[in-house]
C-alpha positions in Angstrom: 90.2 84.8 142.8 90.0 82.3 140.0 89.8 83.0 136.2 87.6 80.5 133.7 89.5 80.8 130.1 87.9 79.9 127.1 89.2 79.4 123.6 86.7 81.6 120.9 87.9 80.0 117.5 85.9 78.8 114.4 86.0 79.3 110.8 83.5 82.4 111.2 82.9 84.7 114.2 81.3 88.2 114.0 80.1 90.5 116.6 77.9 93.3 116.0 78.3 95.9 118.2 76.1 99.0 117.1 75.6 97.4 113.9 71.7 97.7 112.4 69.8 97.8 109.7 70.9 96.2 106.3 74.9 96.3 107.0 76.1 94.2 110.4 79.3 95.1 110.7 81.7 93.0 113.4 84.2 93.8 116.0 87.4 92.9 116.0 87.5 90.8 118.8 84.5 88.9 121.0 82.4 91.7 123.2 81.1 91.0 126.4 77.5 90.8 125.6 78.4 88.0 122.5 79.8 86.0 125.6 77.3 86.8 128.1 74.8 85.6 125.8 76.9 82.2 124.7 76.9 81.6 128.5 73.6 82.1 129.4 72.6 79.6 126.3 74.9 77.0 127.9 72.8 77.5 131.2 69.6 76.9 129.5 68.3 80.7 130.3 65.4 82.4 128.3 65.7 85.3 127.0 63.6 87.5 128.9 65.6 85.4 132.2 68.4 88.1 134.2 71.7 87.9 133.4 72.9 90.4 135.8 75.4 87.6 137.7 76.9 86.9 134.3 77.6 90.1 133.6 79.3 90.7 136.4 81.9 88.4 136.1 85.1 90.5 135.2 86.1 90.1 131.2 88.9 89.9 129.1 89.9 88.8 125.9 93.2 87.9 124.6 93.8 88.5 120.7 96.3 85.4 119.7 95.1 85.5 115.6 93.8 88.0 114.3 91.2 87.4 112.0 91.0 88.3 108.4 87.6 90.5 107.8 85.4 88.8 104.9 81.5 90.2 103.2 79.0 88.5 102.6 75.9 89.6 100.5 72.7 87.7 102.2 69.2 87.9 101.2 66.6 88.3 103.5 62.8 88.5 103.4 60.3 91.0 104.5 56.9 91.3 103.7 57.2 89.2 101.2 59.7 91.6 99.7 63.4 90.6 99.2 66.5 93.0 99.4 70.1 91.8 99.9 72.2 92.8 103.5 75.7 93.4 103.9 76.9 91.1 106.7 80.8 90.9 108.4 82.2 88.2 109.5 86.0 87.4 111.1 87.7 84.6 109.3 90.2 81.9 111.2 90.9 84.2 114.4 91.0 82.6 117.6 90.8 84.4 121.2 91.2 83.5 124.4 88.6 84.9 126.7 88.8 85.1 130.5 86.3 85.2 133.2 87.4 86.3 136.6 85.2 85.6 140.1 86.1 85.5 143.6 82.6 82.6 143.6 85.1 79.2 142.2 81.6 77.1 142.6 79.6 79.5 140.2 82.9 79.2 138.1 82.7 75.9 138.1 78.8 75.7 136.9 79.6 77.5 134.2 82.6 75.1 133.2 80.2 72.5 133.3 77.3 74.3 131.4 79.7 74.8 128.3 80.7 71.2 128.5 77.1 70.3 128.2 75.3 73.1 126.6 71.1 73.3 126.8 71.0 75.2 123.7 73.1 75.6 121.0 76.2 77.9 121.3 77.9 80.1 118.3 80.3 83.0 118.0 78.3 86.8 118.1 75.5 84.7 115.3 73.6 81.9 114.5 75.7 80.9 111.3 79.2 80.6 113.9 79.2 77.5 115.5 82.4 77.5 117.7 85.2 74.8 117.2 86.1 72.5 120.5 88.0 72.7 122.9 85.6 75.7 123.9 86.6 75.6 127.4 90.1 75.4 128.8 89.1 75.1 132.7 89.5 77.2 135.5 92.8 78.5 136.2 93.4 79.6 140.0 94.6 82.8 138.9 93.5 86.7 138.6 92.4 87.9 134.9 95.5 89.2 134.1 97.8 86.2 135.2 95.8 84.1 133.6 95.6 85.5 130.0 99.2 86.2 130.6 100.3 82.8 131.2 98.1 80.3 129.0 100.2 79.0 126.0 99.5 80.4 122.6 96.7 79.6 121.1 97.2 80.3 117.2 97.8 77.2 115.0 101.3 75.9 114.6 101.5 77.1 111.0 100.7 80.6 111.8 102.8 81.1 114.7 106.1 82.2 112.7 104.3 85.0 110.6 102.5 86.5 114.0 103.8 89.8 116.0 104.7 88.4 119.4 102.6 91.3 121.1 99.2 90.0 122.2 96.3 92.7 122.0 94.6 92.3 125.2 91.2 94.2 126.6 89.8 94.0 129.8 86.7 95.5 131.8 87.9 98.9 133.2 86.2 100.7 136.5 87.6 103.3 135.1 86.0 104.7 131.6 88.5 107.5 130.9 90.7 104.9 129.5 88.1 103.8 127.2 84.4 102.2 126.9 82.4 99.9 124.9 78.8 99.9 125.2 78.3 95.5 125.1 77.3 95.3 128.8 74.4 93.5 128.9 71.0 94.1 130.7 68.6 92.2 128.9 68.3 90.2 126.1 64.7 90.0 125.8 63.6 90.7 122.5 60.4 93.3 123.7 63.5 95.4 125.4 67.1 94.4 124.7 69.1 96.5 126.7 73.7 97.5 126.3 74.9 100.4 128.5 78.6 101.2 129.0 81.4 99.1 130.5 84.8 100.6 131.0 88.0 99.2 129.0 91.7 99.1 129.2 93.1 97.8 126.0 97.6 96.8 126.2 99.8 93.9 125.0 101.5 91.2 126.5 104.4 89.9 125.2 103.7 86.4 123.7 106.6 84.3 125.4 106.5 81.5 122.5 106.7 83.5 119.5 109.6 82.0 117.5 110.9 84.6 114.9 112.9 81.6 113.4 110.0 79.3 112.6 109.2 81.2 109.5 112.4 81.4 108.4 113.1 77.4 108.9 109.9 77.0 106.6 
């Protein structure tokens, strides 16, 4: 079993969820379908092209800043009529995501597909072009080791003002505990298709949280 992390951080990210209409709200961390979709743009897939082996792969995300939420009023255009939307974005978080597969060599495609993108990759919309390093490799290690034991990911001068408990959610066989509705199907734009994945949201403790750093500021 090996885990490919990546590192979700930028000076914008929002994802939509069951947002519609004139206000697109965002989530307060990266769904599943936002990263399917960034991976399958990597690969060079179309949208009407299956992404059923990508959504397979076993997800969690790793909260290490939270982002502050920020609105935007945007115009948009429609039959030659314009009318302003409401649009949400997250502002300086960063994430670290996880991919878990028993299949290292389709790991290791995907690695490679990020490095060298076909089409251009950004965080839940067009507008959220992601910062680098993107990828952090593939770590021979299950989901949970692996987000448990990468280093912190929030900048340096944030790390004395953060809670050293790391929000964490993961895909769940069991939907009792909780479910999101980001699994993807399809992203086809005649029939876009989410169902139900099950969650499991925790914290882990963040071993290099220093409750002195703020103070020696």
């Amino acid at each position: 079993m090996s885990t490919l992390l990546l590192r979700l951080a930028a000076p914008l990210q929002s994802y939509g969820g069951e947002s519609k209409y004139d206000v697109r709200m965002t989530g307060k961390e990266p769904t599943k379908s936002a990263v399917v979709g960034l991976l399958a743009a990597a690969l060079g897939r179309k949208r009407d092209e299956s992404v059923d082996d990508l959504s397979r792969l076993r997800f969690g995300v790793r909260v290490d800043q939270e982002g502050t939420l920020i609105r935007d009023l945007h115009t948009a255009k429609r039959d030659k009529l314009a009318y302003l939307t409401t649009r949400y974005y997250l502002s300086d978080a960063v994430f670290l995501v996880g991919l878990e597969s028993d299949d290292e060599a389709f790991l290791e495609m995907l690695d490679t597909a990020l490095h060298h993108p076909v089409y251009p990759l950004f965080l839940g919309r067009r507008a959220c072009p992601p910062t680098l390093p993107l990828s952090l490799g593939i770590k021979p290690l299950s989901l949970e080791a692996a987000l448990d034991k990468e280093p912190w990911l929030a900048a340096k001068f944030r790390q004395g003002k953060c809670s050293p408990l790391l929000r964490v959610i993961m895909d769940s066989p069991d939907m009792s505990r909780g479910r999101a509705r980001d699994y993807p199907l399809s992203f086809s734009s005649k029939c876009r298709k989410m169902t139900f994945r099950g969650v499991q949201t925790g914290t882990y403790v963040n071993k290099s949280h220093d409750p002195m750093a703020e103070q020696e500021e």
